[in-house]
DOTORKOL-999727 format. One line per field, with one value per residue (C-alpha): x, y, z; residue number from 0; residue in three letters. Coordinates in nm, 3 decimals. Each point is the difference from the previous one (the first is absolute). Example, Ala and Ser with C-alpha at 12.3 -4.5 7.8 and 13.67 -1.06 7.14 Angstrom:
2
x	c(1.230,0.137)
y	c(-0.450,0.344)
z	c(0.780,-0.066)
nr	c(0,1)
rest	c(ALA,SER)
END
This chain:
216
x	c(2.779,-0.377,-0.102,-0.343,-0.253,-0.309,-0.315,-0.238,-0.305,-0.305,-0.244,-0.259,-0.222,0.188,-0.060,-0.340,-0.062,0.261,-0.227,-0.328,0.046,0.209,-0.324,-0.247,0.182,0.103,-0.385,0.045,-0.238,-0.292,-0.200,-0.282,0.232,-0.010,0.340,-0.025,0.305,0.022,-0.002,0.280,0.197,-0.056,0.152,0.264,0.099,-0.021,-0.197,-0.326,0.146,0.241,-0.322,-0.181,0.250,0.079,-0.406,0.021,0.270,-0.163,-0.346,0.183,0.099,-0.327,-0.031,-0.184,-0.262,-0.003,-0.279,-0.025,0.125,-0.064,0.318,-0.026,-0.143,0.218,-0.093,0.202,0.269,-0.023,0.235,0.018,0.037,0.330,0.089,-0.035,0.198,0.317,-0.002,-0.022,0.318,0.197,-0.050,0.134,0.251,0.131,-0.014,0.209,0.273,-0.015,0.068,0.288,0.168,-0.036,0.139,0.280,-0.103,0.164,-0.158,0.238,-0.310,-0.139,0.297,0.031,-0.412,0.105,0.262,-0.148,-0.315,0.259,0.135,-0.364,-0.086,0.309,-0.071,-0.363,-0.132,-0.282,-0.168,0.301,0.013,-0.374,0.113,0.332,-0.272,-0.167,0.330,0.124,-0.269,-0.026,0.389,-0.061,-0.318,0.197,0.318,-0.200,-0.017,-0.346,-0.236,-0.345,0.093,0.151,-0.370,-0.187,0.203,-0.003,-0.392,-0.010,0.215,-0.159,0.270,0.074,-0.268,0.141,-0.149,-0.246,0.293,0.294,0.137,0.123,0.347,-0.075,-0.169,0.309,0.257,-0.188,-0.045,0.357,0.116,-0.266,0.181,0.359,-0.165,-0.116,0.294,0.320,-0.087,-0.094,0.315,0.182,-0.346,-0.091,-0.367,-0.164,0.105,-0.102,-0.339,-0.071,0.122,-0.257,-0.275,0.058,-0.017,-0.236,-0.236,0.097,-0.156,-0.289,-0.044,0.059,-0.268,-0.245,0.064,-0.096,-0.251,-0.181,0.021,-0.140)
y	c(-0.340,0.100,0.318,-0.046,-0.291,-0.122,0.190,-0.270,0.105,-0.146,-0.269,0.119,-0.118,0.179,0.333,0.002,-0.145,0.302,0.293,-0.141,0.017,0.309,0.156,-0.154,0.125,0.318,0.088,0.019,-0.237,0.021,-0.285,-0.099,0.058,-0.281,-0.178,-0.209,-0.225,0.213,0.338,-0.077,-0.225,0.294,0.293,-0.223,-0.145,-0.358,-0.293,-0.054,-0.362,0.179,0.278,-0.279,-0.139,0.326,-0.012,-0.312,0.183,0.296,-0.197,-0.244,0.368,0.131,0.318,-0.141,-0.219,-0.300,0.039,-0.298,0.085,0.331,0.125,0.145,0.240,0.237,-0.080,0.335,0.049,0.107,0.138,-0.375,-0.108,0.172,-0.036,-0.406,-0.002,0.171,-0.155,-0.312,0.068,0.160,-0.300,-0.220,0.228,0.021,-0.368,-0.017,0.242,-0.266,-0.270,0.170,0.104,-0.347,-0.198,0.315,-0.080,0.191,0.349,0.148,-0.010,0.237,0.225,0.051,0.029,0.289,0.128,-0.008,0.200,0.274,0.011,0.078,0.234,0.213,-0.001,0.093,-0.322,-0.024,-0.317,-0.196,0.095,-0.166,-0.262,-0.086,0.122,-0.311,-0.222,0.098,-0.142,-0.350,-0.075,0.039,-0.278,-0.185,0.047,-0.287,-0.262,-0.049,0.002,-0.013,0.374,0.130,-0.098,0.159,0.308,0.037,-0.006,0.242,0.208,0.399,0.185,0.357,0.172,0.381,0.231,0.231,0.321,-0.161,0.003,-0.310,0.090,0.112,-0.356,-0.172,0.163,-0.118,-0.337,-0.035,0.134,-0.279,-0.241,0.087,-0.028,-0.384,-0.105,0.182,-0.238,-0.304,0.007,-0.072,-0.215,0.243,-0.165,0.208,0.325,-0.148,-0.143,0.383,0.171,-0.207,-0.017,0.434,-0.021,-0.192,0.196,0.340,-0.113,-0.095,0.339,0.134,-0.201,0.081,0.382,-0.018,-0.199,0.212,0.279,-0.147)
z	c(-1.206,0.022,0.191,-0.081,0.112,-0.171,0.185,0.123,-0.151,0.089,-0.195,-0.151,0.255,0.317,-0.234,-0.075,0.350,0.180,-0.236,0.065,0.411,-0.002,-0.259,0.300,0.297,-0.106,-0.100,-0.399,-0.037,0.253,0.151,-0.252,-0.289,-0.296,-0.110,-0.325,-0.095,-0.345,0.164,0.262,-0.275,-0.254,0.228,0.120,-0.317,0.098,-0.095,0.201,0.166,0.193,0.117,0.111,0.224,0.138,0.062,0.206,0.194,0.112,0.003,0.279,0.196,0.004,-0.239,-0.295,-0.005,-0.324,-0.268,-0.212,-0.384,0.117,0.158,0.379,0.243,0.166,0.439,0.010,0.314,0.313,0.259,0.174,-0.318,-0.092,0.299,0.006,-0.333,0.103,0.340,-0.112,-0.299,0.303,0.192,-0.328,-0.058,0.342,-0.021,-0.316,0.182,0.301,-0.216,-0.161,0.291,0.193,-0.315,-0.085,-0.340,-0.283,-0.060,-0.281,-0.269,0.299,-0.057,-0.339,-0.001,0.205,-0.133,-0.353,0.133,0.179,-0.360,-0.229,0.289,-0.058,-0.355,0.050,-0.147,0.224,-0.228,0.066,0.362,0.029,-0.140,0.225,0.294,-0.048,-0.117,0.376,0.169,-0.224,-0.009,0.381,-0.026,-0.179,0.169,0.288,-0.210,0.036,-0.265,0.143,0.169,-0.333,-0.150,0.288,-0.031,-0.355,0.027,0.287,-0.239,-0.050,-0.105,0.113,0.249,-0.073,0.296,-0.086,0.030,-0.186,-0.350,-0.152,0.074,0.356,0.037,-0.188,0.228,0.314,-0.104,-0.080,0.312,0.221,-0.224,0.090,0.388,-0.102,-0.205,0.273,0.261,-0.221,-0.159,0.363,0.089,0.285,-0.003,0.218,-0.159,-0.322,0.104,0.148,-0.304,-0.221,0.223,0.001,-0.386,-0.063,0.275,-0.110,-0.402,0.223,0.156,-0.380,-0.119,0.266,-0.041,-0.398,0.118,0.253,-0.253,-0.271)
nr	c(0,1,2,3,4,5,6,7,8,9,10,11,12,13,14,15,16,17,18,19,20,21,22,23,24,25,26,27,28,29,30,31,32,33,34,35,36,37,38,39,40,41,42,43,44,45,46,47,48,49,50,51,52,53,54,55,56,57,58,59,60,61,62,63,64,65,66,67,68,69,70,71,72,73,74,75,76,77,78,79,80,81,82,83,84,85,86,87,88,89,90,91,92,93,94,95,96,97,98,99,100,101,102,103,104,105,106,107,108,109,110,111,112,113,114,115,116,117,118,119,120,121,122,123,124,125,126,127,128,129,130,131,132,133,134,135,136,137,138,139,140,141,142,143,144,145,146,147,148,149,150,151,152,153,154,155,156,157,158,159,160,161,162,163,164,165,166,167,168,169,170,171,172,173,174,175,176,177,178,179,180,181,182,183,184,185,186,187,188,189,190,191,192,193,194,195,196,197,198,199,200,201,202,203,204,205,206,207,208,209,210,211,212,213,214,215)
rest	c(UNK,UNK,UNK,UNK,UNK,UNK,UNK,UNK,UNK,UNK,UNK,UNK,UNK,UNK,UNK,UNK,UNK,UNK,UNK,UNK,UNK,UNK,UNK,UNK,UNK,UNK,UNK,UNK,UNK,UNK,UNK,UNK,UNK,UNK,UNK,UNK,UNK,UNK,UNK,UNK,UNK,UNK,UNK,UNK,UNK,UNK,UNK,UNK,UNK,UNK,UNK,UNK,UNK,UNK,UNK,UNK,UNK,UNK,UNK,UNK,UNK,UNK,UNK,UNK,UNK,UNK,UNK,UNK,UNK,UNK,UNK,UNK,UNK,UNK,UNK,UNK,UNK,UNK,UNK,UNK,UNK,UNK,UNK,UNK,UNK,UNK,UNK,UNK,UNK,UNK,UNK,UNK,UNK,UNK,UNK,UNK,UNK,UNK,UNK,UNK,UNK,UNK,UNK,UNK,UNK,UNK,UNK,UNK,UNK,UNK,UNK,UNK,UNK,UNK,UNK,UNK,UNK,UNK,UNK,UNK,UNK,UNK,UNK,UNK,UNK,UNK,UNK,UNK,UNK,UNK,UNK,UNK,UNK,UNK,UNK,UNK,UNK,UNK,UNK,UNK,UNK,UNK,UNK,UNK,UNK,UNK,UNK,UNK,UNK,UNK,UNK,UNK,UNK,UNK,UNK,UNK,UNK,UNK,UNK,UNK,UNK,UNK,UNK,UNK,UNK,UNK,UNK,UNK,UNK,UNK,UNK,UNK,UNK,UNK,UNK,UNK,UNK,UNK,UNK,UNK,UNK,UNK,UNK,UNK,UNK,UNK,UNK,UNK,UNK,UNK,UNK,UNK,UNK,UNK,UNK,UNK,UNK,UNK,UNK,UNK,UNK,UNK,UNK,UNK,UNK,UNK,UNK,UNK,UNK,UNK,UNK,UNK,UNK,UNK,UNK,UNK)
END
């Protein structure tokens, strides 16, 4: 019998794409600042192909501007802007929950996502626990069937948006309490309890976001 699952890592793509906008919406990079397809490939240790999709991504969302064979422009982020991004993944992710719900579709991969996440974070294994963070939200995209929203929410993708007061751990322990909210009433497809529990989620890495933001 297996205890442990395969983590659902993402493509190269989703990662440089998911560092780039967390970078430009948490302030580490600042508006004016120059990307170049070797830079960004170099410090994520990727070719430059999957770079330049990731470009076209965050190009198509507003925070970098295209320079022909010369890489990008950081447009930098504002408050609307963060706040456009995660209301528009709560109002996917919401969706997904919906869809779940209304087809009772099978959310065990949900499940062990969480309880495999439960199980690094009592071991202090705070890598893994990023990584079954984001496995929790795509078996749940995926759990719908529908793979048009599992593409929009891969590319929305941003990863962890840690408060400006919390430790990692703090920040793990929280997240994995907001997902036992989501996945208690999924698993008896309560769908408005759901749909509130990942719309709170989601907003609450907003209101992270924007805090780091403001103060940086």
């Amino acid at each position: 019998m297996n205890v442990l699952h395969p983590i659902k890592l993402p493509t190269a793509k989703e990662r440089a794409a998911a560092e780039l906008r967390k970078a430009i919406l948490s302030h580490q990079f600042q508006e004016g600042d120059v990307l170049t397809l070797d830079s960004v490939a170099a410090q994520l240790n990727i070719s430059t192909t999957p770079v330049r999709e990731a470009f076209q991504i965050l190009a198509r969302d507003g925070l970098i501007k295209l320079r022909p064979n010369k890489g990008a422009v950081v447009l930098g982020a504002t408050e609307r802007t963060i706040r456009d991004h995660y209301t528009v993944r709560a109002i996917l992710e919401t969706g997904a929950v919906q869809i779940i719900c209304d087809a009772r579709a099978d959310v065990s991969a949900v499940q062990r996502c969480y309880d495999n996440a439960l199980a690094a974070l009592a071991k202090g294994n705070f890598q893994d626990y990023n990584d079954y963070n984001r496995s929790f939200h795509v078996e749940i995209w995926e759990a719908t069937g529908n793979e048009r929203l599992v593409t929009m929410c891969s590319e929305l993708w941003n990863g962890l948006s840690m408060g400006i007061q919390s430790t990692e751990e703090q920040y793990a322990q929280l997240s994995n309490r907001e997902h036992k909210a989501i996945l208690d009433p999924l698993l008896v497809y309560d769908k408005a309890a759901a749909m509130d529990a990942m719309r709170r989620h989601i907003m609450r890495s907003c209101e992270d976001m924007l805090t780091h933001h403001q103060k940086t």
